[in-house]
C-alpha positions as CSV (number, residue, x, y, z in Angstrom):
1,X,133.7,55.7,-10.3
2,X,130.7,57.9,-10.1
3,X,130.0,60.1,-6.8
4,X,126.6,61.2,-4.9
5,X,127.4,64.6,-5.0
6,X,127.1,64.6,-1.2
7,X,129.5,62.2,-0.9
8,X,132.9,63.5,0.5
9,X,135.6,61.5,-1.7
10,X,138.0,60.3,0.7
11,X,135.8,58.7,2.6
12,X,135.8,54.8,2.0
13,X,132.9,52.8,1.9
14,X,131.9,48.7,2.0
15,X,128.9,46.4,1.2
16,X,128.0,43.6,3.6
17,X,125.6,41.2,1.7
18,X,123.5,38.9,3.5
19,X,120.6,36.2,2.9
20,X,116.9,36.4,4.3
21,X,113.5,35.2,4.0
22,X,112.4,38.7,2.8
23,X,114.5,41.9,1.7
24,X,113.5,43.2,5.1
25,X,115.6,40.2,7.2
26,X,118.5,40.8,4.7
27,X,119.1,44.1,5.2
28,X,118.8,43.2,9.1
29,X,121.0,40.4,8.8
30,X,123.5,42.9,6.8
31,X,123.3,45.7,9.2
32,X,124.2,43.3,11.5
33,X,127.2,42.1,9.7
34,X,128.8,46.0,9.0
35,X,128.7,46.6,12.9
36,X,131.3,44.3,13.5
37,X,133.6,45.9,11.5
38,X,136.5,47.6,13.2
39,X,137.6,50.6,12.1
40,X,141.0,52.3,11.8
41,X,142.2,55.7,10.2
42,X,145.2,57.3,9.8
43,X,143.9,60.2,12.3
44,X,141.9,57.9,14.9
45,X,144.6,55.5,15.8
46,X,142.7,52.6,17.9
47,X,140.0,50.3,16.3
48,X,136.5,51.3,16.7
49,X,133.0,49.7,15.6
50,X,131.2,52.4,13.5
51,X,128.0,53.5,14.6
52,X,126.1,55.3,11.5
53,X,122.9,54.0,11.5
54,X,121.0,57.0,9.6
55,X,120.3,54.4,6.8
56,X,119.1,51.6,8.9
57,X,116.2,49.6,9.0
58,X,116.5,48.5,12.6
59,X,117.8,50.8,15.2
C-alpha cells in the first residue's frame, strides 16, 4: 500500500459506494451511507457514529 504522506498509518479507513443520477447524488448518497457506521477502538470502548465531514459535499 501507498500512503498520503499526511496520513497517520494506524489509522483505518473504508469506502462506501453508492449510485446517483449525477456524481453529485452519489457522493451524497455515500456520505450518507459512512455515517451509519459505528465505530469501535481499542481505546474508545462504546460504539460511536463518526463525524468527519471535512471532505463532504453536503454538511
Amino acid at each position: 500500500l501507498a500512503y498520503h504522506s499526511g496520513w497517520i498509518v494506524e489509522e483505518r479507513m473504508g469506502i462506501a459506494l453508492a449510485m446517483g443520477d449525477n456524481a453529485f447524488d452519489a457522493k451524497r448518497k455515500a456520505e450518507v451511507a459512512a455515517h451509519k457506521i459505528m465505530i469501535r477502538t481499542a481505546a474508545e470502548r462504546e460504539w460511536r457514529g463518526q463525524e468527519e465531514k471535512r471532505m463532504h459535499v453536503v454538511e
